[in-house]
N, C-alpha and C positions, 0 to 999 in steps of 0.2 A: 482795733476793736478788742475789747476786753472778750478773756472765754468765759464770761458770762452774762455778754449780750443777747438781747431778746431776740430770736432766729428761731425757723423752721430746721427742726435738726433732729437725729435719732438721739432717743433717750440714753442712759447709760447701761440702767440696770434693768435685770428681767427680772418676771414676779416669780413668786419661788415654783420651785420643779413642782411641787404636791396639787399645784394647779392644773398639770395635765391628768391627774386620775382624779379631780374634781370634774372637768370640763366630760373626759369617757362616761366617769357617772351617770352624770347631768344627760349628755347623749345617749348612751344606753338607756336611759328611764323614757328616753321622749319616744326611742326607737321603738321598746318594749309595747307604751301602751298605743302608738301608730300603728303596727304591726297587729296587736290584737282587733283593730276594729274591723279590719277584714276576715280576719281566722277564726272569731268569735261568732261572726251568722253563717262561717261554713259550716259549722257542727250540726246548725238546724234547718239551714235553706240548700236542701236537696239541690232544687233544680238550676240555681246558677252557683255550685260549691265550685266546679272548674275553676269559674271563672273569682269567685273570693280568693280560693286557694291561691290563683295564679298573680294577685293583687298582694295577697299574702307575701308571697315570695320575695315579687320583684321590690315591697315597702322594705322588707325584712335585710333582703341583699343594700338595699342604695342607704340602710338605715347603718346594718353594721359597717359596710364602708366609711361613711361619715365619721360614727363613734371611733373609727380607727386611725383615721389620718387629722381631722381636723385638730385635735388638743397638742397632737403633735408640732402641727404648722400655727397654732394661735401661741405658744408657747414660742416659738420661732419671732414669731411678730410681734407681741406683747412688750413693750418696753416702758418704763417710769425713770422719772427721777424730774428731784427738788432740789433747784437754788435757791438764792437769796433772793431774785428776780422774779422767777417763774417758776412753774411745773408743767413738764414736759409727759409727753405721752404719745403712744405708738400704736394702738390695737387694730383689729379688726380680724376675718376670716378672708372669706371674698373680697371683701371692701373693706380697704384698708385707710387708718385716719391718721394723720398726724395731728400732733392740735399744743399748743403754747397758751398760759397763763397766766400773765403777769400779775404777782403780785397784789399789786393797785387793785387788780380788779377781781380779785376774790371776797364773796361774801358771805359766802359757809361753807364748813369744811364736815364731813357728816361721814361716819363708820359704820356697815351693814355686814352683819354676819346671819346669813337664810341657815336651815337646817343640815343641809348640804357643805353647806363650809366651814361649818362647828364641825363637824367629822372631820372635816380633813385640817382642820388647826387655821382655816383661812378667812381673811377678811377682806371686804372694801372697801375705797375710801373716795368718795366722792366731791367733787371742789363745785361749788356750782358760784359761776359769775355771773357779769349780766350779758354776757353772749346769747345772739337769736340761735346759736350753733347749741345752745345746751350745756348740760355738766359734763365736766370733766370727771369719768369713772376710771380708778387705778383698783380692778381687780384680782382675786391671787395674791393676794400679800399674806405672810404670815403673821398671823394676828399681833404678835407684841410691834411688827417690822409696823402695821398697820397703826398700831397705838402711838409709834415713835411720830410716823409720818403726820399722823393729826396735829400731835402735840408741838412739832418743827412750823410745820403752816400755819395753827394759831398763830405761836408767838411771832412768827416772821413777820404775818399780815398785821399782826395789832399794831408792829414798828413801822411799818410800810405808810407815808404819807398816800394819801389819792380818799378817793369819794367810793371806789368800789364798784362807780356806774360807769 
């Protein structure tokens, strides 16, 4: 079997480091404004503040937890990379996905950069086939790494005999 038959396998490469103080960000802002929807009627509702405050708290504790370990361990799991074949991929947090794409069967290859990833130099580059499983999203890329990657998949797929379905 050649090493770059079509298989369930770990990618090679991980996406760049700058993506775990994207991902804290990204969780600290969700934390932030979860956390105020409790803290915010403690100010004015007297009669159950115990109880906001103590909502407050415990969203506030399980929130900066999260911001602290997950970008950590998605960084840990996060894997890409592109053959001549396929594009491979690794993500998840809790639920974790492997997933393979040959080729053949990709029909657009598409670059998203949110407001949040322009700060941090990062981009995404999403494959979308005709799998009922969905696109393929390689997150965390640095933006030119991101530019290369579109640009390798075009031309691969434009060579690549198949229908794409």
């Amino acid at each position: 079997m050649s090493s770059d038959a079509l298989r369930l396998r770990p990618p090679r490469h991980r996406v760049d480091r700058r993506a775990i103080m994207w991902w804290t960000a990204r969780a600290l802002m969700t934390t932030v404004v979860i956390t105020a929807a409790p803290a915010v009627p403690a100010v004015f509702v007297e009669p159950i503040r115990f109880w906001l405050l103590s909502a407050t708290v415990v969203v506030a504790v399980t929130g900066l937890s999260v911001t602290v370990v997950m970008p950590q361990w998605r960084y840990r799991v996060h894997r890409w990379e592109v053959t001549d074949t396929a594009v491979y991929t690794s993500s998840g947090w809790l639920w974790q996905e492997w997933r393979v794409a040959p080729m053949s069967r990709i029909q657009t290859v598409d670059t998203a950069r949110g407001p949040l990833q322009r700060v941090f130099g990062l981009s995404s580059v999403t494959v979308t086939t005709a799998s009922a499983a969905g696109p393929i999203e390689i997150s965390g890329l640095d933006h030119m790494r991101a530019t290369e990657v579109v640009d390798q998949l075009t031309e691969t797929t434009e060579a690549t005999p198949g229908d794409a379905t």
